[in-house]
C-alpha positions, -999 to +999 in steps of 0.1 A: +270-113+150+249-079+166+218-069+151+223-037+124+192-016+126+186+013+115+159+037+097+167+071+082+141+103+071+118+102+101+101+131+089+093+113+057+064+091+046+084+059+042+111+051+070+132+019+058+142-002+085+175-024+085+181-055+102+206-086+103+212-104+131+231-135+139+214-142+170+180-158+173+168-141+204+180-109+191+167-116+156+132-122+173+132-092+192+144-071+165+111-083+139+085-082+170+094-044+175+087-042+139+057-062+136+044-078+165+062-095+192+068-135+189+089-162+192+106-185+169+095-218+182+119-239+160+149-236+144+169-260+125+208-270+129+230-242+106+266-236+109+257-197+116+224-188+124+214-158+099+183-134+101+174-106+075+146-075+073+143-049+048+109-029+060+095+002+054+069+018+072+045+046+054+016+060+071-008+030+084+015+000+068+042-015+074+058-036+052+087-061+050+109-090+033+118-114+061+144-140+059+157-169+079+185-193+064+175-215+083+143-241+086+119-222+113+086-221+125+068-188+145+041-184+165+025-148+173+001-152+206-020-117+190-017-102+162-025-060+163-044-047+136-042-069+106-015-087+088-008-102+055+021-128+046+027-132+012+054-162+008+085-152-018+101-187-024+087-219-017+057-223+009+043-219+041+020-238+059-005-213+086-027-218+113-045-191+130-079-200+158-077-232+145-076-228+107-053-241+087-044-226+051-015-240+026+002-204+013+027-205-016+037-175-039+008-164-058-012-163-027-016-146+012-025-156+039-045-129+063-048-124+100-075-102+117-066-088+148-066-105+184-061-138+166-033-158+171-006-170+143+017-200+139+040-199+105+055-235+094+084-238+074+082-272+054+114-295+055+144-283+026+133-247+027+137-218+042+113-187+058+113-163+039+078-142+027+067-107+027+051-095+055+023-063+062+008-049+089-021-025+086-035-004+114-066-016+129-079+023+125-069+027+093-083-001+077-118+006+101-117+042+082-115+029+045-143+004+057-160+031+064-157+057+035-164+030+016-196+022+027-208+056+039-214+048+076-197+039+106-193-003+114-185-014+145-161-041+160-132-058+142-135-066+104-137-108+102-111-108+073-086-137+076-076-172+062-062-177+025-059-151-001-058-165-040-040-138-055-038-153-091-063-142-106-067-104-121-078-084-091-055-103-071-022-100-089-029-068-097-029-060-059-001-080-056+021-062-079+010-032-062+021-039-030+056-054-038+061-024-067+057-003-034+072-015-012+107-021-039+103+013-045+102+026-009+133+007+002+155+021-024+139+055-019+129+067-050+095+083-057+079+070-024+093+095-009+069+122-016+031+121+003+019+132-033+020+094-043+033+073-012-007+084+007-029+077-022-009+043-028-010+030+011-050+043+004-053+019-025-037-011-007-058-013+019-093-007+001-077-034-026-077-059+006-114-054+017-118-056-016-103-091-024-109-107+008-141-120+024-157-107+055-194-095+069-193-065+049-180-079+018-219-082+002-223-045+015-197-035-010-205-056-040-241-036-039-237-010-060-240+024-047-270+054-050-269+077-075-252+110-066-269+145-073-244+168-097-243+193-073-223+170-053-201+160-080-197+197-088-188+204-051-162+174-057-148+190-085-139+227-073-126+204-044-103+188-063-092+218-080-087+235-048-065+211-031-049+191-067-013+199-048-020+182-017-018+142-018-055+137-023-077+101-016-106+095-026-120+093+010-104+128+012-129+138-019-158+118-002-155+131+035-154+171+016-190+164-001-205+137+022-206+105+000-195+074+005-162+067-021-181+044-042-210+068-042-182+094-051-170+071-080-199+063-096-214+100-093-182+108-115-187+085-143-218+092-145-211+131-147-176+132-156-171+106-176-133+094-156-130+084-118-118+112-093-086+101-091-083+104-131-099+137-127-068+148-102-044+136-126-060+159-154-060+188-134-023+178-123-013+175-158-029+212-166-012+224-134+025+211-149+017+223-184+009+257-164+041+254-144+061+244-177+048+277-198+061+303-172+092+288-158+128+297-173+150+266-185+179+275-171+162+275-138+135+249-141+137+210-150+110+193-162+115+164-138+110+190-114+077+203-124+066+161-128+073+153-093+060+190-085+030+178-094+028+140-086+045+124-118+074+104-110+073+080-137+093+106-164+086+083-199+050+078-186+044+116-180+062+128-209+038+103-230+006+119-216+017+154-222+025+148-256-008+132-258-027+162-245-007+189-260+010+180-291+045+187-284+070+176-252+074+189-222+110+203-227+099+225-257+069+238-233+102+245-210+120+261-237+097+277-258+068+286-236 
């Protein structure tokens, strides 16, 4: 059986990428170019070798469901960037520079780049796991807007990832919620949400995960000045139609993000990104008053704006200004 691959929207945020192959070495070849290149270094007896991958990739991530039905085992000589694998049924057993970790489905296992990694299927099962790769430069910049200065060399994040706890399945959820919705091509699509998401991913590792600078961000940051904030804000008005981060925010006034977040509860009262979403929400209640209904949806002036999830935005409007969006639409 021949290899299906295939990716459509280039010019979109999130490409999904196709492949199922009956053929190992093809198989191999097919997820290397994906991820990084390797080489299944077992693979048990089946009466027709099967290989699937259901990826997406979206600014500095790529991400991906990987299955075998068969029993096999991998090994990566380097990995580029870094790499989480997050196992979907069953377990997996890692070992990576000589560690070993035990990774089951409510936990990761993470690889820092230039280290090697060997995947283990245990006997009765079968390999399959999510998989994502992070760009060594992105996850350097969120380092550093985080912290407000540059750091140097590669971050020391790898071994086992306990993702059962609140932080962690939160993240969790996060990733796979994206990831669902970027293979079926919903609201991924647009950079207004897809950016900010990949954003959140990766700062939500260095957050979770343990490495030199993980003390650095536990200390909380210096008080900001509310001329900054203020420069923040008329930012964030400025620009509330572009897909905004908050490194974006940060780099504009000079802060680092945490300094950035704590300078707007303390003088706002609601993160940045909550902020954004207010002057979004004003922005669509705007768009809502002067546009015609025969010509104008309010779906339309939601994803306008960077609400995709209709119930959810429909909710807050009410909320804010007593009645729904389609009688704004109707009735001005």
């Amino acid at each position: 059986m021949t290899a299906s691959y295939s990716s459509r929207g280039s010019g979109r945020p999130s490409v999904p990428i196709l492949l199922h192959s009956g053929d190992v070495e093809e198989a191999t070849a097919g997820v290397g170019q994906v991820f990084h290149p390797h080489e299944l270094t077992r693979v048990a007896p089946v009466s027709r070798f099967e290989a699937d991958l259901k990826a997406v990739a979206t600014g500095p991530l790529v991400a991906g469901q990987i299955r075998y039905n068969s029993n096999s085992d991998l090994f990566c000589p380097s990995i580029e960037g870094y790499h989480v694998n997050i196992p979907l049924s069953g377990r997996l057993l890692s070992e990576s520079n000589g560690e070993h970790t035990v990774v089951e489905e409510n936990s990761a296992v993470v690889y820092q780049t230039g280290s090697d990694a060997r995947i283990l299927t245990p006997p009765n099962s079968r390999l399959n796991m999510f998989a994502m790769k992070l760009d060594r430069v992105a996850v350097h910049t969120a380092l550093q807007d985080l912290l407000g200065r540059q750091v140097c060399g590669p971050v020391r994040i790898h071994g086992g990832l306990d993702l059962t706890g609140v932080d962690g399945s939160a993240w969790r959820t996060l990733v796979l919620n994206t990831y669902q919705s970027q293979i079926i091509g919903s609201m991924m699509v647009n950079p207004m949400l897809a950016e900010p998401l990949a954003y959140s991913i990766v700062v939500g590792l260095l957050s979770l995960t343990e490495h030199q600078y993980a003390d650095d961000l536990a200390t909380p940051a210096a008080l900001t000045a509310p001329a900054t904030i203020r420069h923040a804000v008329e930012f964030i008005n400025a620009h509330a139609a572009l897909p905004l981060t908050p490194a974006d925010i940060a780099r504009e006034v000079g802060l680092s993000v945490r300094a950035l977040q704590r300078g707007f509860r303390e003088f706002m009262d609601a993160t940045p990104m909550e902020y954004l979403r207010g002057v979004r929400m004003k922005r669509a209640h705007e768009d809502l008053v002067c546009g015609r209904h025969d010509a104008e949806t309010v779906a339309g002036v939601a994803a306008r704006w960077g609400f995709y999830h209709y119930g959810r935005f429909s909710r807050d409007y009410r909320q804010m200004y007593g009645v729904s969006p389609s009688r704004t639409l109707r009735y001005g």
